[in-house]
Structures are given as C-alpha cells and as structure tokens.
N, C-alpha and C positions, 0 to 999 in steps of 0.2 A: 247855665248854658244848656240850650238842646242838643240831640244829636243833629241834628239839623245843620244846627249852625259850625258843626266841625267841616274841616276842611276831609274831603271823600264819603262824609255820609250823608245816606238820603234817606227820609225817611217812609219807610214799608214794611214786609214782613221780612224782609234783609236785615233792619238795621238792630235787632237783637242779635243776629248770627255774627256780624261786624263785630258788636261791642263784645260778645261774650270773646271772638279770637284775638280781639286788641287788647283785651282782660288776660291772657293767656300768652300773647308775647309778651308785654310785660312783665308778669310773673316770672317768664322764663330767663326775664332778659336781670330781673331783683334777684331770683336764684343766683346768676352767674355773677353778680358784681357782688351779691353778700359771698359767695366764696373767697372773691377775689380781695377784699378787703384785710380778715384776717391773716392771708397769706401773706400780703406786706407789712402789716403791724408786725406779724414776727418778723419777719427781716430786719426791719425796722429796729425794733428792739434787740437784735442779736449783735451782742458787742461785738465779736468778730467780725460780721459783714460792717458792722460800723468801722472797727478796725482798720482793715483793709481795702476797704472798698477806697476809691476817687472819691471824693467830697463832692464832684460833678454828677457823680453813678449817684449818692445818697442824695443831693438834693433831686434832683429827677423824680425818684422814688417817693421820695415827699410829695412833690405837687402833682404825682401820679395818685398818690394816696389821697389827697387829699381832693383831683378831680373825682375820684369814684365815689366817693363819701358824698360831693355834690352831684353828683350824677345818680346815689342811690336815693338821696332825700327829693329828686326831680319826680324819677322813676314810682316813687310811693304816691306823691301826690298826684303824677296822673294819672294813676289806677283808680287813687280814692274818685276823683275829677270822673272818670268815666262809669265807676259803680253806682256813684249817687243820681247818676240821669237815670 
C-alpha cells in the first residue's frame, strides 16, 4: 500500500512529514498502553484485589486487559504498515 492510498495522505513533500508524526503518535500512543498493560497483570495477579474485589470489577479488568493487549499488537502493526512505505 502507498501513502497515497491512505485515507488523509497526499502525496508531496508533505507526505514524509505526515508519516514521520503518524510514526510518532503511535509510538506515543505503544508507550501508553505498554505501561498500562503491566499495571493490570499486577492487579490481576494480586490475590487480594482478587480477593476482595466483585467478580463483576475482576472480569471488566480482564477484558480491559485483554482489549489493550489487542489494541497494543493493532498499534505495532501499523507502525510497522507505515515504516515500510
């Protein structure tokens, strides 16, 4: 796929400055979910919050855990997707 054919890019002497800041929010945005991921695996893992918490609260926390995990392996491949144009 060209940059071309993305949806907002055209291409000029623009479309490296595009891609190098869509290379750069992404990054910023893999930074933020790779922090966010080991912070619920502990949770996760901490018998007490398992303990105590609602079973409601822990499954939530699950399929929060487990959208970021799909959200961080989205996040990788379209960075890779926009490096290799």
């Amino acid at each position: 796929m060209q940059l071309a054919q993305l949806p907002g890019w055209v291409q000029g002497p623009e479309t490296e400055v595009k891609r190098n800041a869509e290379v750069a929010r992404l990054d910023k945005e893999i930074q933020r979910v790779s922090k966010e991921v080991p912070r619920l695996e502990g949770k996760l893992s901490d018998e007490g919050f398992l303990a105590k918490a609602p079973e409601a609260v822990v499954a939530k926390e699950k399929a929060r855990l487990d959208d970021l995990r799909s959200n961080l392996a989205e996040l990788e491949a379209q960075i890779e997707r926009i490096r290799s144009l």
